[in-house]
C-alpha positions as a Python dict, from the first residue, in 0.01 Angstrom:
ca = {
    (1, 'X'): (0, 0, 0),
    (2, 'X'): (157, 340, -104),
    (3, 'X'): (161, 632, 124),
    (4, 'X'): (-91, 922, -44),
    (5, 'X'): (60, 1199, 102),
    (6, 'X'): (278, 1423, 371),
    (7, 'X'): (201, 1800, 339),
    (8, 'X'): (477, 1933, 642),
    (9, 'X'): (661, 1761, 890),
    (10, 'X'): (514, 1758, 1238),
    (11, 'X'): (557, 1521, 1512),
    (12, 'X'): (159, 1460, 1547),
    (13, 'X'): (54, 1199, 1247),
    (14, 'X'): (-180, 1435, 1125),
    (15, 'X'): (-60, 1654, 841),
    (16, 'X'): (-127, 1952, 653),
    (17, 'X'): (-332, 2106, 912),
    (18, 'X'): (28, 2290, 978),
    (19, 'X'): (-27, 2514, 677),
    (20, 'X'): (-390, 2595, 649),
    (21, 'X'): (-487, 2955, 742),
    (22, 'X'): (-697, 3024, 1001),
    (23, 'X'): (-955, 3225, 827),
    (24, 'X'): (-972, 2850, 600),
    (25, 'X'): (-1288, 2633, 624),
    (26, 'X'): (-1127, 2305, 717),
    (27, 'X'): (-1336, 1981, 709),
    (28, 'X'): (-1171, 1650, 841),
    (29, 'X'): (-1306, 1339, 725),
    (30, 'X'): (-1253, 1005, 862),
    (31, 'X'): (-1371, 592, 824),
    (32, 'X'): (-1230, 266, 821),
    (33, 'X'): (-1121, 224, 502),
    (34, 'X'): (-1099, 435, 163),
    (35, 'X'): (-1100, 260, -205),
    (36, 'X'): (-780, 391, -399),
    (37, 'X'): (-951, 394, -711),
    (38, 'X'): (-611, 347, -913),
    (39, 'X'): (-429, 135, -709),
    (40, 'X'): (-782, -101, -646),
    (41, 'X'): (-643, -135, -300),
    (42, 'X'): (-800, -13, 39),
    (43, 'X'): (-633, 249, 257),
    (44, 'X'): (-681, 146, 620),
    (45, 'X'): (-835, 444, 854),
    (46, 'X'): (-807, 723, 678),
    (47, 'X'): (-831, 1082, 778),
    (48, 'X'): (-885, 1317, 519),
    (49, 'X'): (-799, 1678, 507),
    (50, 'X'): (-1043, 1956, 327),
    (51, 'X'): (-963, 2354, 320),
    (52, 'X'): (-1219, 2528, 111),
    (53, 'X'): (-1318, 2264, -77),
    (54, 'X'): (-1032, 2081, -188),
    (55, 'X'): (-833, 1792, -44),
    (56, 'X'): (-525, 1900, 109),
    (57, 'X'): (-415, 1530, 255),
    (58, 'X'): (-497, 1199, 292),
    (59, 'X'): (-309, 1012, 581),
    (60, 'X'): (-337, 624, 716),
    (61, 'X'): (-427, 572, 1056),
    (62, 'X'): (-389, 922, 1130),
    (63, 'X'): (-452, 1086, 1438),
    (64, 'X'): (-689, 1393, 1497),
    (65, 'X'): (-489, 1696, 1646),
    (66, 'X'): (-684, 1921, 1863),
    (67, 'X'): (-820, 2266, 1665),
    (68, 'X'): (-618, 2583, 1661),
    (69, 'X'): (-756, 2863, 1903),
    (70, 'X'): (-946, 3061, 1572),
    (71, 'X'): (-999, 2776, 1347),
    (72, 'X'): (-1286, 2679, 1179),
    (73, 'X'): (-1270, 2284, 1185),
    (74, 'X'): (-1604, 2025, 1117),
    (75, 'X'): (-1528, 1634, 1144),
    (76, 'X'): (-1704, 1403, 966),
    (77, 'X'): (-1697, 1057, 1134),
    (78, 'X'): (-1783, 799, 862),
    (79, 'X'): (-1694, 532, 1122),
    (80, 'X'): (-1802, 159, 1040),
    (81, 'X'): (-1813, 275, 620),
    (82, 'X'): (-1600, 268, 304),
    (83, 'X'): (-1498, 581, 161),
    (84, 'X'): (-1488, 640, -234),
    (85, 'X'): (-1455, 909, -454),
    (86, 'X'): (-1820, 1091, -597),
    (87, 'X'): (-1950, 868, -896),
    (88, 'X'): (-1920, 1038, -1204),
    (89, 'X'): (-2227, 970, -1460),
    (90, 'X'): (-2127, 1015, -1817),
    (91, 'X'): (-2451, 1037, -2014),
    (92, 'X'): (-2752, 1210, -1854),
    (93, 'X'): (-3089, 1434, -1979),
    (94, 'X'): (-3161, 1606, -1627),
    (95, 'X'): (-3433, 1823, -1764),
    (96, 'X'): (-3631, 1496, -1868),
    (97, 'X'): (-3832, 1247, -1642),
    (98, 'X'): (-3916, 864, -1789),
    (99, 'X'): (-4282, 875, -1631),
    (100, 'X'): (-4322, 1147, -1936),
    (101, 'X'): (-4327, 948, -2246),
    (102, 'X'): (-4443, 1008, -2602),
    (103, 'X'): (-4680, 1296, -2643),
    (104, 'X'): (-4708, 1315, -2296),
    (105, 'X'): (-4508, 1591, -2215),
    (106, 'X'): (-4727, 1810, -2438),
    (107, 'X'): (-4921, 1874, -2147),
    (108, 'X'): (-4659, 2104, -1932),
    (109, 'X'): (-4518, 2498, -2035),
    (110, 'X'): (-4166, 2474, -2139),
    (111, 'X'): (-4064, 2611, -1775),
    (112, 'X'): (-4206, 2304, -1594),
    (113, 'X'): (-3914, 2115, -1767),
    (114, 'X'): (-3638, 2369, -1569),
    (115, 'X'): (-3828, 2292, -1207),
    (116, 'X'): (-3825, 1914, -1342),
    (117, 'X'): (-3418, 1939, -1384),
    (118, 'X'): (-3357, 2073, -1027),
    (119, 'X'): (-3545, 1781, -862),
    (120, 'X'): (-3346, 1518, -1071),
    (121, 'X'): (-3026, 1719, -989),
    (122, 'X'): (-3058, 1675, -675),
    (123, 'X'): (-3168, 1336, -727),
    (124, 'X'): (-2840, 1229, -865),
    (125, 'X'): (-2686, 1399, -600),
    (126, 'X'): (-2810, 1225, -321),
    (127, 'X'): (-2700, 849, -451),
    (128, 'X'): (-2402, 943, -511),
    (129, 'X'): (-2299, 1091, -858),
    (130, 'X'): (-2152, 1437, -785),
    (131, 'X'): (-2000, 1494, -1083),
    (132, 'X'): (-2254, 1433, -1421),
    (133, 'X'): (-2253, 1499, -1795),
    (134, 'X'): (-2599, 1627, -1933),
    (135, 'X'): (-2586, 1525, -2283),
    (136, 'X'): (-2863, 1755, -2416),
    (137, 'X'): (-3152, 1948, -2290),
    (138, 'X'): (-3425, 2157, -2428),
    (139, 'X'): (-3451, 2503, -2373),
    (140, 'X'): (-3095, 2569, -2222),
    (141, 'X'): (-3266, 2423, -1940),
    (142, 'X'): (-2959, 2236, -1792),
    (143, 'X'): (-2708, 2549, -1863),
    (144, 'X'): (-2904, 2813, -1583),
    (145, 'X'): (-2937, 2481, -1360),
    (146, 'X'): (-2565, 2444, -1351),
    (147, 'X'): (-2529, 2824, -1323),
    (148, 'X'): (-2729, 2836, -1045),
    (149, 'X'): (-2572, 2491, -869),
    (150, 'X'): (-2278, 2664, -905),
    (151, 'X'): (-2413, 3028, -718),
    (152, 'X'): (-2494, 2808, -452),
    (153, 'X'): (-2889, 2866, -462),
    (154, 'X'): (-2954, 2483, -506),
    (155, 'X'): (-2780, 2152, -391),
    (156, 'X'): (-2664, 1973, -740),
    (157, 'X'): (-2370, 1751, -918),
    (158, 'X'): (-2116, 1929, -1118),
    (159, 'X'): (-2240, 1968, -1416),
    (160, 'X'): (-2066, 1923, -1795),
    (161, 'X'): (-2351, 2025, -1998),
    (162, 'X'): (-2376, 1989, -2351),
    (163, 'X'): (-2691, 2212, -2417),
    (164, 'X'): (-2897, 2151, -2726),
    (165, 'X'): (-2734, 1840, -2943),
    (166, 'X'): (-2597, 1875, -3300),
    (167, 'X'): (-2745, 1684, -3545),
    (168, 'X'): (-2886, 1657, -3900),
    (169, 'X'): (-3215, 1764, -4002),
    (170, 'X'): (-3518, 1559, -3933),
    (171, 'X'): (-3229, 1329, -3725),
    (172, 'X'): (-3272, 1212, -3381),
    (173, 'X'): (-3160, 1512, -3254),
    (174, 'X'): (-3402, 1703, -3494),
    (175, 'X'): (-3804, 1749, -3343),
    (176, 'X'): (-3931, 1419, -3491),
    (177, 'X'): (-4285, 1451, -3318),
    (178, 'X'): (-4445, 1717, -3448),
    (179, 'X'): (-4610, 1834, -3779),
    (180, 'X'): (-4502, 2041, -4037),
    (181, 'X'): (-4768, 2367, -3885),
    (182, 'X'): (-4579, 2364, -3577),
    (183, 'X'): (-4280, 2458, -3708),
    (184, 'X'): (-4061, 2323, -3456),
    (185, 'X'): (-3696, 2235, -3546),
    (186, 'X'): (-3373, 2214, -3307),
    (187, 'X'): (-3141, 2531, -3251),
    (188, 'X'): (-2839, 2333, -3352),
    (189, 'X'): (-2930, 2126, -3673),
    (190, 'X'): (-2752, 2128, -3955),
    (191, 'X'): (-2682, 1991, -4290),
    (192, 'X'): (-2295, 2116, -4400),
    (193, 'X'): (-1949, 2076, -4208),
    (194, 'X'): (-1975, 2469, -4209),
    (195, 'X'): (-2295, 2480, -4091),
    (196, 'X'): (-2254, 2245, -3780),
    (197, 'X'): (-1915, 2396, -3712),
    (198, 'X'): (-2123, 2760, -3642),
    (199, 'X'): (-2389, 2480, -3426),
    (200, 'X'): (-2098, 2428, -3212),
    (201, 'X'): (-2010, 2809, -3225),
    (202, 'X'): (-2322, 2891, -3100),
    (203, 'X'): (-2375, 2613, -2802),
    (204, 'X'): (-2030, 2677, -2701),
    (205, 'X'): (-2160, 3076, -2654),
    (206, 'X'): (-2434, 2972, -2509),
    (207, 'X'): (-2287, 2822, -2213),
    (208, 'X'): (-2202, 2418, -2341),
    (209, 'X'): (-1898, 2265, -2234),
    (210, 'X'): (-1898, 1991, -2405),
    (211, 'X'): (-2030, 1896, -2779),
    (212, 'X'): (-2279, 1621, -2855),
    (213, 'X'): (-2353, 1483, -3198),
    (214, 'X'): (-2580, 1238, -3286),
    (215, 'X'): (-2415, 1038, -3625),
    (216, 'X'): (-2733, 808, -3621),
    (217, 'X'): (-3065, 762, -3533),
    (218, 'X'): (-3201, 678, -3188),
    (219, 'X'): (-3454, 501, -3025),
    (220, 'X'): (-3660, 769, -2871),
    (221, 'X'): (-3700, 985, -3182),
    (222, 'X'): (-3972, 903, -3454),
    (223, 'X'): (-3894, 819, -3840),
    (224, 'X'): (-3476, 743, -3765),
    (225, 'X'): (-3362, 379, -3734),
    (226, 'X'): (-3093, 342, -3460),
    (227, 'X'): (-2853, 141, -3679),
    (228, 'X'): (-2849, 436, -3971),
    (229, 'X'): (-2595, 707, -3950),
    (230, 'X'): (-2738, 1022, -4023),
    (231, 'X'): (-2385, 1261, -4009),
    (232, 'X'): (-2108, 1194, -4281),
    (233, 'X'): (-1793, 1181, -4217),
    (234, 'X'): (-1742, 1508, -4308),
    (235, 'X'): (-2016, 1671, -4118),
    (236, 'X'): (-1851, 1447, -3788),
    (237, 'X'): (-1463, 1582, -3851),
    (238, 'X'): (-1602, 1914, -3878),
    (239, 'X'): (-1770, 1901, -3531),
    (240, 'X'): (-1491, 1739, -3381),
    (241, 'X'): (-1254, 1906, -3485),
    (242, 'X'): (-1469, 2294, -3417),
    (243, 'X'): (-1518, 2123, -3063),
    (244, 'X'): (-1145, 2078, -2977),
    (245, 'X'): (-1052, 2360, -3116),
    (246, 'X'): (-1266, 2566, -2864),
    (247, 'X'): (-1103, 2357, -2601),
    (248, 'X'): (-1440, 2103, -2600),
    (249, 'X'): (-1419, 1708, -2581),
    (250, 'X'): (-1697, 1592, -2828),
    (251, 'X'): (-1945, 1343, -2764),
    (252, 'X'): (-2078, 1113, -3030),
    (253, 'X'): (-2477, 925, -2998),
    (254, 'X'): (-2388, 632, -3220),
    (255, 'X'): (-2606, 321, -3237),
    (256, 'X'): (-2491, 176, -3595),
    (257, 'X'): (-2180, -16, -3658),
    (258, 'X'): (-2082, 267, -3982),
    (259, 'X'): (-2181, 579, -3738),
    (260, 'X'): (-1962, 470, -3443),
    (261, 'X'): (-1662, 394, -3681),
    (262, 'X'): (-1739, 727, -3876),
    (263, 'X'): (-1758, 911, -3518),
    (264, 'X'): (-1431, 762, -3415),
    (265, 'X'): (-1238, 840, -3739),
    (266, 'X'): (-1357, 1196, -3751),
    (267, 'X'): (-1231, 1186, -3364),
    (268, 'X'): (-1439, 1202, -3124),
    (269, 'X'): (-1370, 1151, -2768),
    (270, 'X'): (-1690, 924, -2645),
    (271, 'X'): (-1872, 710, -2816),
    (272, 'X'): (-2248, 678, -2700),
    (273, 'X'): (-2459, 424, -2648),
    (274, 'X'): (-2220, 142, -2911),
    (275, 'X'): (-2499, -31, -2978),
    (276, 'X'): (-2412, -209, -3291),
    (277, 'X'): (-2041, -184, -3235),
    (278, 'X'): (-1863, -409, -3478),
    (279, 'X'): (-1513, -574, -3441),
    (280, 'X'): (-1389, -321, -3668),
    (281, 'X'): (-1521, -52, -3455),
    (282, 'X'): (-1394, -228, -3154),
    (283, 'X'): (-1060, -249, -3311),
    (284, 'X'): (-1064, 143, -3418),
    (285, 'X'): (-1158, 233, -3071),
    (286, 'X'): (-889, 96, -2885),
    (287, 'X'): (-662, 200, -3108),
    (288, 'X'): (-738, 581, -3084),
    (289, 'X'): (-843, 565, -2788),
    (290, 'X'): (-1195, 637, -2796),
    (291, 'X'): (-1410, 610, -2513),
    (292, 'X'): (-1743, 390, -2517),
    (293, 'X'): (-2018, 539, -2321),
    (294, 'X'): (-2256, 245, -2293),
    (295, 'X'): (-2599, 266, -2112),
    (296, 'X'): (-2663, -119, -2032),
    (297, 'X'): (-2940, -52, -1767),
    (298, 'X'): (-3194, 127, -1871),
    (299, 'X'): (-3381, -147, -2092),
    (300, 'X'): (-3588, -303, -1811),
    (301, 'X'): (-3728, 33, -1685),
    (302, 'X'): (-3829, 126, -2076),
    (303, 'X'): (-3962, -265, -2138),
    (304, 'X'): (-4175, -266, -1851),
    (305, 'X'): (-4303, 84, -1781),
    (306, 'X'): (-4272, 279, -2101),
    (307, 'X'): (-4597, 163, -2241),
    (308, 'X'): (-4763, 305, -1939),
    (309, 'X'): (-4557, 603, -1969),
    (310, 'X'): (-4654, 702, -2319),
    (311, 'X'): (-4375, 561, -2493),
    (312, 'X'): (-4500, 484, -2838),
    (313, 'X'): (-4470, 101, -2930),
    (314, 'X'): (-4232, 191, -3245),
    (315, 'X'): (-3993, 337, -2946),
    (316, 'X'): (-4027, 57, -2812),
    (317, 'X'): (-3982, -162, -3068),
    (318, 'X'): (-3677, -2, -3126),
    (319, 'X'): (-3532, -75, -2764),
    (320, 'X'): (-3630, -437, -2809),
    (321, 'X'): (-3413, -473, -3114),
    (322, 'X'): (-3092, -244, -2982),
    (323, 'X'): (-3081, -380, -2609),
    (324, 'X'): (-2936, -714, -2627),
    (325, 'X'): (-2681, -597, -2952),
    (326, 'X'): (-2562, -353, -2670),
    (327, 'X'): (-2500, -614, -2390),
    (328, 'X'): (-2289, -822, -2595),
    (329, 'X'): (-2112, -576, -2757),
    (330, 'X'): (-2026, -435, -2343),
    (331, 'X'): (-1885, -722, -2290),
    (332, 'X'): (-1705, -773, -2614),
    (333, 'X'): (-1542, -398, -2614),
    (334, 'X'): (-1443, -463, -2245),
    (335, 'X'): (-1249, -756, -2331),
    (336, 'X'): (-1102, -655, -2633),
    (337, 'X'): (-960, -338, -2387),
    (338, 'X'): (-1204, -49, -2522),
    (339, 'X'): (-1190, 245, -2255),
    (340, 'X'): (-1504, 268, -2100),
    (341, 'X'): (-1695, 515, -1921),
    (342, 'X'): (-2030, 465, -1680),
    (343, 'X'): (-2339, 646, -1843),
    (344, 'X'): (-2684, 576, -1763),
    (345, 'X'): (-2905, 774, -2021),
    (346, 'X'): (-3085, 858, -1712),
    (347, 'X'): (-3435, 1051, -1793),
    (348, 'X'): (-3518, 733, -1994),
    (349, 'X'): (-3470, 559, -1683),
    (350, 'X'): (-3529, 760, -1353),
    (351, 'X'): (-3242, 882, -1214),
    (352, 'X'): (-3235, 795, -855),
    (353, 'X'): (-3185, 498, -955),
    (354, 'X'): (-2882, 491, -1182),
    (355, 'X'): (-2655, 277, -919),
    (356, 'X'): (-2802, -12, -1009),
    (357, 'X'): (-2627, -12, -1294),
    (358, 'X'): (-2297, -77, -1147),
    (359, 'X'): (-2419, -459, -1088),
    (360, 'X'): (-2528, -473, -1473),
    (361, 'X'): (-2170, -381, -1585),
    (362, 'X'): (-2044, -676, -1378),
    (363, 'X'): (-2262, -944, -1480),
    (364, 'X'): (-2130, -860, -1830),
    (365, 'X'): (-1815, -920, -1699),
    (366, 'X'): (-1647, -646, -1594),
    (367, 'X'): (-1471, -633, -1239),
    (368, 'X'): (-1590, -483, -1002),
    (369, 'X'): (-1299, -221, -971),
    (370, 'X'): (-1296, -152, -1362),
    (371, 'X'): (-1683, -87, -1295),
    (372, 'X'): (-1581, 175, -1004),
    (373, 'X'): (-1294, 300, -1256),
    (374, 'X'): (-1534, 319, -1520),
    (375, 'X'): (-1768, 626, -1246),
    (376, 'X'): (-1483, 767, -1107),
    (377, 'X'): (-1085, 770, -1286),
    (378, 'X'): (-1173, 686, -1648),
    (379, 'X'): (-1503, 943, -1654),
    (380, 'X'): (-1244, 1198, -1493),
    (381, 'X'): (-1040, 1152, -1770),
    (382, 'X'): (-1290, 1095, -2064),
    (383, 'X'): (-1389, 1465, -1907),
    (384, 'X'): (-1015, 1615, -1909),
    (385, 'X'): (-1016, 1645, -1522),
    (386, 'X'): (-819, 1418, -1400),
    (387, 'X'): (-685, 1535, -1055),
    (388, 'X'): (-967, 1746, -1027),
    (389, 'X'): (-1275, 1502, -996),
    (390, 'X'): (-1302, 1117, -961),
    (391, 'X'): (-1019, 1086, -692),
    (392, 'X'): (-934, 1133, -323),
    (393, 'X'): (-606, 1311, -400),
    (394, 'X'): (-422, 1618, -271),
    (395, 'X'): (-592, 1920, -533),
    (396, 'X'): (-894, 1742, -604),
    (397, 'X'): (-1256, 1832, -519),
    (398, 'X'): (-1362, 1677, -222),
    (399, 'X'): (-1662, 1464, -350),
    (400, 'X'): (-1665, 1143, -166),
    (401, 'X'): (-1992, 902, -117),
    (402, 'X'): (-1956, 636, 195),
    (403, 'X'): (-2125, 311, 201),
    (404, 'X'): (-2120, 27, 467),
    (405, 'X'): (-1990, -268, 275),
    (406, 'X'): (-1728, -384, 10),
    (407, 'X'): (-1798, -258, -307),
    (408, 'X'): (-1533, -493, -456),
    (409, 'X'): (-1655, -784, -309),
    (410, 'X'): (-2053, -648, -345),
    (411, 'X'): (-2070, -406, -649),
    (412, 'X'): (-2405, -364, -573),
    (413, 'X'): (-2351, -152, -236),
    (414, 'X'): (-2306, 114, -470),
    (415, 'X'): (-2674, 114, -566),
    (416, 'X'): (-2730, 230, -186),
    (417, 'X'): (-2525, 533, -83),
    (418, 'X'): (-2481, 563, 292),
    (419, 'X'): (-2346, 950, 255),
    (420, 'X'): (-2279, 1183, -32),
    (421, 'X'): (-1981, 1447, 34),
    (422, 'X'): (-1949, 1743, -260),
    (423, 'X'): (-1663, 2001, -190),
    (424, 'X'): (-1626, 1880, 131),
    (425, 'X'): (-1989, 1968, 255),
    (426, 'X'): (-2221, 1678, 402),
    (427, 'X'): (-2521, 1647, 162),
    (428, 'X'): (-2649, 1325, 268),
}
């Protein structure tokens, strides 16, 4: 087991406290163990050190010193619970709700949708993901939500928001539902590399951080087939390439075997959903290292309840005929050594309960520490913020979740979050 860290030399096992100002908000967490997400090894009674926010140390069987006459100090005693870092969800709609399905959601004003992405926000928050990456929203719902998580007027995850997705007309990231007289069409279609490079222009001034493209159809839009790609290769480089050269990773919905290749050619970052990855794809994916962003959960919830919900049987239909392609192909990119990142899709299923996904990714082999990796250290760096996010390190936000169990040994515990720690305040 490595040592994690020794801020300044004092006789007391305790460190870092030595250097933290007085004025500082310091927060001192402790448990019995802590998961070292890239070692996969446990850390034996930890004591971790917050000022403002940030880790400043992580000790072994460290002992509490006594607080400095001035200093503002709050322990948080985790005893009898495994720390980890927050979970990190790759691929979520927080202004949507599953129980709203088909034309269903005709019934609300736009604004109802903004209320609706607050609750789910702090949804997420509370089992655990404290870090999420909202891959579309209507409205620039999901841009004032993070604006105002971050302002401190609500409780919330961090939030990488894409706002509205790119896509080609009458696409899956078109309006699909609605007649001609209604006029309705998406902000950021478009049907030229030069016109989706000014789509990603204008999200990125609009307050996206990241760029989502869908290069195929989709399951929840009307009159696209999943498996078709609907973006050339052209149209795709263009995006990519606009979205890193604003400093934005690029996110790619890609059911069909021709549309993930094309996405990960052109060079995009994540690949979502993989549906009908082929070995060819596979191959390409490792070898650029491309991320897949694979939502093997939600099937059950849309199987079961979406008829009830409003979901239209061709929607459904078309999630009978991509889930089990998906599965299989999860468990053939993991073993082929495809990077992959958590994402639930959640708003197709309901967001508090995303966790149970963890137990999913398992029983299609993965480990259970690639599983953890997959929410914590390889989202952080799928997102570019490694260090920052994903990790109990020195520098890092302090977003930890507890639970009572071994996650290695019982994946599942992760589906039942004992505590929820963002920036080193106590949420849960």
């Amino acid at each position: 087991m490595r040592s994690l860290t020794a801020t300044c030399a004092l006789a007391l096992s305790l460190t870092g406290l030595c250097a933290t100002p007085l004025s500082a908000q310091t927060v001192i967490v402790k448990a019995d163990r802590m998961l070292d997400v890239e070692s996969g090894r446990y850390v034996e009674n930890p004591v971790i050190v917050i000022v403002d926010g940030k880790v400043q140390s992580v000790d072994a069987n460290a002992v509490i010193v006594p607080a400095a006459v001035g200093e503002k100090r709050e322990v948080i005693d985790l005893s009898g619970h495994t720390v980890l870092p927050g979970l990190i969800d790759m691929h979520v709609h927080l202004d949507g709700r599953p129980e709203y399905g088909g034309y269903s959601s005709l019934r609300f004003t736009d604004r109802f949708w903004t209320i609706i992405a607050a609750a789910n926000a702090k949804k997420m928050l509370d089992v655990g993901f404290t870090t999420v990456r909202n891959l579309g929203a209507s409205h620039y719902n999901v841009v004032g939500l993070d604006q105002a998580i971050d302002e401190g007027w609500i409780d919330g995850p961090r939030i990488i928001n894409a706002a509205h997705a790119l896509g080609a007309t009458g696409g899956h990231c078109d309006e699909t539902f609605l007649p001609p007289s209604f006029g309705v069409v998406s902000p950021a279609v478009g049907d030229s590399p030069d016109e989706l490079r000014k789509r990603v222009r204008e999200q990125r001034k609009y307050g996206a951080e990241v760029i989502k493209a869908c290069a195929t159809g989709g399951v929840f839009s009307r009159n696209t087939a999943p498996g078709i790609q609907q973006l050339t290769l052209e149209e795709l480089t263009a995006i990519a390439e606009e979205a890193h050269f604003w400093g934005l990773k690029a996110a790619a919905h890609a059911h069909g075997a021709e549309g993930i290749k094309a996405a990960i050619l052109a060079g995009f970052d994540t690949i979502e959903h993989a549906s009908f990855a082929d070995d060819e794809g596979i191959r390409l994916a490792k070898e650029r290292g491309s991320f897949f962003s694979m939502d093997i959960f939600n099937t059950e919830y849309t199987l079961s309840q979406g008829a009830a919900n409003g979901v239209l049987e061709e929607n459904l239909e078309k999630e009978r005929q991509v889930s089990k392609a998906q599965r299989d192909n999860f468990t053939k990119a993991y073993r082929a050594g495809v990077r992959m990142v958590f994402a639930s899709d959640a708003g197709v299923m309901p967001h508090e309960q995303v966790g149970g996904q963890f137990a999913v990714m398992v029983r299609l082999g993965m480990s259970p520490i690639d599983a953890i990796r997959a929410a914590t250290s390889n989202a952080a760096e799928a997102l570019g913020q490694e260090g920052e996010v994903g990790t109990i390190q020195p520098g890092a936000w302090a977003d930890f979740i507890a639970v009572d169990g071994d996650p290695l040994a019982d994946v599942s515990e992760l589906a039942d979050v004992d505590a929820v720690i963002k920036g080193g305040k106590r949420i849960k």
